[in-house]
C-alpha positions as CSV (number, residue, x, y, z in Angstrom):
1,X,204.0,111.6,164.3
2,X,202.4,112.7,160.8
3,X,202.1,116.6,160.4
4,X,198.6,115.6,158.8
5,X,197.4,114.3,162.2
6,X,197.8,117.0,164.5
7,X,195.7,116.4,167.6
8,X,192.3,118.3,168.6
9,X,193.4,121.7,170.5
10,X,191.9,122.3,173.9
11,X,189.5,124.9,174.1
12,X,190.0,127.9,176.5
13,X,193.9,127.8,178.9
14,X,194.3,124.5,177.4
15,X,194.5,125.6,174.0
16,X,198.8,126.7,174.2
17,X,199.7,124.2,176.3
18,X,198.2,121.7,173.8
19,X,200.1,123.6,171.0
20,X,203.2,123.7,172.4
21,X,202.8,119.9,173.0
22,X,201.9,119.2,169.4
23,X,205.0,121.1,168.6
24,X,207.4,119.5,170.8
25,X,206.0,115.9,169.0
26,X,206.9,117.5,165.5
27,X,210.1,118.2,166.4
28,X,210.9,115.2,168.1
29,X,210.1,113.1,165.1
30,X,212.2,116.3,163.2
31,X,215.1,115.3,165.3
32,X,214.8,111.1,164.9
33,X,214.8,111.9,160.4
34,X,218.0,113.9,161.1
35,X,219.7,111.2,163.0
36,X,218.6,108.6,160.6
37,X,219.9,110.7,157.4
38,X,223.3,111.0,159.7
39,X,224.0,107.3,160.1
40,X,223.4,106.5,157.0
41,X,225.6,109.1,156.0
42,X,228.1,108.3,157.9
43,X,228.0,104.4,157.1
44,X,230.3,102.4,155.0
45,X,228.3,103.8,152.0
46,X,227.1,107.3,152.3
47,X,223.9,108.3,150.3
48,X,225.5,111.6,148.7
49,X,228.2,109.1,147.1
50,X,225.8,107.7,145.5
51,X,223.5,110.9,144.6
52,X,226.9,113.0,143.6
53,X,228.4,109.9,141.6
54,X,229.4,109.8,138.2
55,X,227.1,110.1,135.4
56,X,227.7,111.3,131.6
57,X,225.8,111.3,128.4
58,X,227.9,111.6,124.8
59,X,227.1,111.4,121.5
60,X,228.3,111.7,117.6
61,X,227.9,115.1,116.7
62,X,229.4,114.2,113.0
63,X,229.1,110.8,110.9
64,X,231.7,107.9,111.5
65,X,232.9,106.7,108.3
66,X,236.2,104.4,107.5
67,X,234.8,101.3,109.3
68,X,235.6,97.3,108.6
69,X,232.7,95.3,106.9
70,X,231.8,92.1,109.0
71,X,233.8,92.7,112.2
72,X,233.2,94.9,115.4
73,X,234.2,98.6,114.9
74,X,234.8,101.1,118.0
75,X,232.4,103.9,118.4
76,X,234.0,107.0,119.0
77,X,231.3,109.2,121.0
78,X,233.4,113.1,120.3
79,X,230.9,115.3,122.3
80,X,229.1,115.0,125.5
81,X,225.8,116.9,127.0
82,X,227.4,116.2,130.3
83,X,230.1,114.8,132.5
84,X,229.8,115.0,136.1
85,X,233.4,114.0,136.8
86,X,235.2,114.6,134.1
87,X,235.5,110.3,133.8
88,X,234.3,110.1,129.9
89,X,236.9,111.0,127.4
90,X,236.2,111.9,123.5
91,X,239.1,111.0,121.7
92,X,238.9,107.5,122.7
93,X,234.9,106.9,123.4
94,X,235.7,105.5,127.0
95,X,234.1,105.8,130.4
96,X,237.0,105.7,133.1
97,X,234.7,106.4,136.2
98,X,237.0,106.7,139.8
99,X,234.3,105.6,142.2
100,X,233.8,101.5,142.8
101,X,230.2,100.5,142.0
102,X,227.7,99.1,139.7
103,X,227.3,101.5,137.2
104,X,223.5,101.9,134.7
105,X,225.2,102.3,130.9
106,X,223.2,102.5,127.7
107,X,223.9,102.5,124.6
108,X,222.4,103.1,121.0
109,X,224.1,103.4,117.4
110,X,222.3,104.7,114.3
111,X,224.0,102.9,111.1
112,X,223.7,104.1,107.7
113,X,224.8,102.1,104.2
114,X,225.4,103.2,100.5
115,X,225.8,100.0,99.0
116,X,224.0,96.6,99.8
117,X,221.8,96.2,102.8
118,X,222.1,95.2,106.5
119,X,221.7,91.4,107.9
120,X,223.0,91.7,111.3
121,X,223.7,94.2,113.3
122,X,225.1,94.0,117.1
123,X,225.9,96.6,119.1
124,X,228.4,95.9,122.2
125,X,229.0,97.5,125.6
126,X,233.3,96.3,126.6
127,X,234.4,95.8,129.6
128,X,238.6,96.5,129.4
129,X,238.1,96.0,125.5
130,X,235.9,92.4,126.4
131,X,232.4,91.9,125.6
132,X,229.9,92.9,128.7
133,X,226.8,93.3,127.1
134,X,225.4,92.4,123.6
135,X,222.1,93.2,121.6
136,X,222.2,91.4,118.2
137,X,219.6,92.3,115.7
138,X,218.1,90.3,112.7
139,X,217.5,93.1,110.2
140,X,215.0,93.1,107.6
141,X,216.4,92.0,104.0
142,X,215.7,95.8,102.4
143,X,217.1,98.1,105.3
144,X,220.1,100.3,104.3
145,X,219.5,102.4,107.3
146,X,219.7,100.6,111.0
147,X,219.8,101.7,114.8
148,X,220.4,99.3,118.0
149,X,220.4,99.7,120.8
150,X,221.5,97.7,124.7
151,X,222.4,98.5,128.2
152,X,222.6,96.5,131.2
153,X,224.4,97.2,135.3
154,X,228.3,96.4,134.8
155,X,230.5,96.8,137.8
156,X,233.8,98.6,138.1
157,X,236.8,99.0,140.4
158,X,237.1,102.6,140.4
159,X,240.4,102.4,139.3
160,X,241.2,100.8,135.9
161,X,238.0,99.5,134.7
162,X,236.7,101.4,131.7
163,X,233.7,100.5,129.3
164,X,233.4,101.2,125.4
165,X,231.1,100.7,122.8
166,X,231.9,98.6,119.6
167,X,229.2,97.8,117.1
168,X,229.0,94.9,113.9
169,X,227.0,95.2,110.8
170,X,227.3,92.3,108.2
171,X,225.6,92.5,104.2
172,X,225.9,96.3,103.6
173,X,229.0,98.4,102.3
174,X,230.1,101.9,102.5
175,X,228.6,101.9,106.4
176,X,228.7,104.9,108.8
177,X,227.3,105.8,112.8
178,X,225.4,108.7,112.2
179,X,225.6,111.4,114.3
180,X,224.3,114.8,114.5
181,X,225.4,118.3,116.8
182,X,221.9,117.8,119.0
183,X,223.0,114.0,119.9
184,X,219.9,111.8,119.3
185,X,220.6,109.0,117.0
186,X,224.2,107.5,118.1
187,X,224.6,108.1,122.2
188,X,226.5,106.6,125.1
189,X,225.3,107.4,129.1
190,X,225.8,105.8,132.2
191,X,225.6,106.4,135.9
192,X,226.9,105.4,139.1
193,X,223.3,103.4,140.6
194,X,225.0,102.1,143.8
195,X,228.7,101.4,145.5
196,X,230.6,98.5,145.6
């Protein structure tokens, strides 16, 4: 029964027993959400697993410099706005999450050159250190600065399965990831969307 459908009161006696009728509909349908929420709960694969799962965001807070010219170079992501449980770590730029599932990741990378200009960039979301999802951009002839950006569902075993983010830039020199302390131009984030 919708609470916006109340039915018309008696007038006169009638009028409480008619009230206490409409109120005993109410909580019956009350009664019917709370089982519901309750067996789903207590299925295979409760709700608040997937409400309370993992979820992170990190970021370069300072410039990556040092990396290879035509090959794909880790992204280290050293800070984080969040980490629900504690499953992204900053020294190595991985996501280690402990629940099974399909996991929501995203990632973008800011690039930056002193010498020459860009004509490919890719940016790469690994799998255990193997390719999972690529974005490979054709960059116009004249750009010396350069962001990309991919994401896609990936699932993991909850156990040893860990994703990182590699990016490749061909026809520029002296190449960095920019980053900044307020985390918008090179970022990393994912989140649980569902179990396995």
């Amino acid at each position: 029964m919708k609470l916006d459908n109340e039915p018309r009161l008696a007038s006169g006696p009638g009028l409480f027993a008619s009230l206490i009728d409409w109120a005993r509909s109410v909580a019956r349908s009350v009664n019917a959400l709370y089982d519901a929420i309750g067996s789903i709960r207590a299925g295979a694969t409760p709700i608040g697993d997937v409400l309370d799962g993992p979820a992170f965001s990190a970021y370069r807070s300072t410039d990556q410099t040092g990396l290879t010219i035509n090959a794909f170079n880790d992204v280290v992501f050293n800070a984080e706005l969040f980490d629900t449980a504690g499953a992204f770590n900053t020294t190595t730029g991985r996501f280690t999450p402990k629940v099974p599932g399909y996991y929501q990741v995203d990632a973008t990378v800011t690039l930056e050159a002193t010498g020459g200009v860009f004509g490919n960039v890719q940016i790469q979301i690994n799998k255990n250190g193997v390719a999972a999802k690529r974005l490979e951009v054709s960059v116009a002839s004249n750009a010396t600065v350069w962001q990309a950006s991919g994401g896609g569902l990936i699932q993991m075993n909850g156990s040893t399965d860990y994703l990182s983010v590699t990016c490749y830039n061909a026809g520029a020199t002296g190449v960095s990831y920019d980053g900044i302390a307020t985390g918008e131009v090179t970022f990393f984030s994912g989140f649980l969307a569902r179990r396995a």
